[in-house]
C-alpha positions in Angstrom: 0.0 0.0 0.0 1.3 3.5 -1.1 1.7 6.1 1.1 -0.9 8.2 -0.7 -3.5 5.6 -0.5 -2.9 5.3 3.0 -3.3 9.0 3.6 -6.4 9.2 0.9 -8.2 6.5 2.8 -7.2 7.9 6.0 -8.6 11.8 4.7 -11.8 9.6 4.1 -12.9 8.2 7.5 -12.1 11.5 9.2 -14.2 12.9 6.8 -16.7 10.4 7.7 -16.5 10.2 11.3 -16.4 13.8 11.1 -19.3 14.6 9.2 -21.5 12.0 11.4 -20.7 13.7 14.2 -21.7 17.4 12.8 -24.9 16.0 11.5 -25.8 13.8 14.3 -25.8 17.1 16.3 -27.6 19.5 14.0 -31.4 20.0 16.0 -34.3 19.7 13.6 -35.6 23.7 13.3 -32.1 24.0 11.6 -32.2 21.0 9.2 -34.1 22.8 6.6 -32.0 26.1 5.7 -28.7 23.4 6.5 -30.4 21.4 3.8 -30.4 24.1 1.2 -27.0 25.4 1.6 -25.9 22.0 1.0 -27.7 21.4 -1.8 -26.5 25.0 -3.5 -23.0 23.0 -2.6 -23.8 19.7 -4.2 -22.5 21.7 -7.8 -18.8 20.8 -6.7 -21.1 17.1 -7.4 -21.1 18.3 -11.1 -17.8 19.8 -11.3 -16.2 16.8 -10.7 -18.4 14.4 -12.8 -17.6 17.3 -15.5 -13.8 16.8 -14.5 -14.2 12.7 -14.7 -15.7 13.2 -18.3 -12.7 15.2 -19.2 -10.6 12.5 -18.4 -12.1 9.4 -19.8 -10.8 7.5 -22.1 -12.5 4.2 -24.4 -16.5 3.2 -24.0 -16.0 2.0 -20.9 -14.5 5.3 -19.3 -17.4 7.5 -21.3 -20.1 4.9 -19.9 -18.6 5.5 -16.1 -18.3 9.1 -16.9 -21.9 9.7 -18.4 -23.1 8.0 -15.1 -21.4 10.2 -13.0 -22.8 13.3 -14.9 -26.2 11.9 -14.5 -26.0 10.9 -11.2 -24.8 14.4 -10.2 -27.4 16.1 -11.9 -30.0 14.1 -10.4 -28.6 14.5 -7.2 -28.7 18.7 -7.8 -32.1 18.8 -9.1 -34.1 16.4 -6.1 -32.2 17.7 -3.5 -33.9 21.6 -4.6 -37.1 19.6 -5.3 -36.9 18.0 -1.8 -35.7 21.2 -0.4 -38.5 23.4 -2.0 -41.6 21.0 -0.4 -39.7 21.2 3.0 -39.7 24.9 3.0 -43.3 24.5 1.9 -44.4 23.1 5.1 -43.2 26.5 6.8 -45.4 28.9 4.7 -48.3 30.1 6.6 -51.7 28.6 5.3 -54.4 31.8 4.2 -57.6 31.5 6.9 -60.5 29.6 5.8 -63.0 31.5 4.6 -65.6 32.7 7.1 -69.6 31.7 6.6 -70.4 35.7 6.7 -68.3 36.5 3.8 -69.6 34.0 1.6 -71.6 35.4 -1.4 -72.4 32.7 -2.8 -75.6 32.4 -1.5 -76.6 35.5 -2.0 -79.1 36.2 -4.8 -79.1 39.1 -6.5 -81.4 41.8 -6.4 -83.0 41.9 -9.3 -85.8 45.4 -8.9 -88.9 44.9 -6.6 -90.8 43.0 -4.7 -94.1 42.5 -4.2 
């Protein structure tokens, strides 16, 4: 095992153990705007599918790399579609209507009555 690999898989489970911790710890009035700002992140997603693509050499390489652009894109667009029905939920609902201001029922006045 190279070094590098050693310190690359090492860089990973930090990251991991790291980022468990962080999330485990976020309270659930915050998870929504947290939620957004990582979606506006998720572009470094595309970037390097983009930078993958650049790269790819033979069908096999342009199957892997047309995945990853995919993938990323998919991953951009539902977390905004998730994001946008969370945020939903927060939008104050307009009163019901009251049974005075129903006109409706009314009928017009059409001249006079006998």
């Amino acid at each position: 095992m190279s070094i590098e690999l050693l310190f690359d898989i090492t860089t990973f489970v930090l990251a991991v153990l790291v980022g468990f911790e962080v999330i485990s710890k976020v309270p659930a009035t915050l998870h929504t705007p947290l939620m957004s700002g990582a979606n506006s992140i998720h572009g470094v997603v595309v970037i390097g599918a983009l930078l993958v693509t650049s790269t790819a050499r033979g069908p096999f390489g342009y199957t892997i790399a047309f995945f990853a652009v995919a993938l990323a894109g998919m991953n951009v667009v539902g977390g905004y579609a998730v994001t946008d029905r969370m945020l939903e939920m927060f939008k104050a609902k307009p009163p019901p209507p009251t049974p005075d201001s129903d006109t409706s029922s009314e009928l017009p006045s059409g001249g006079e009555t006998s």
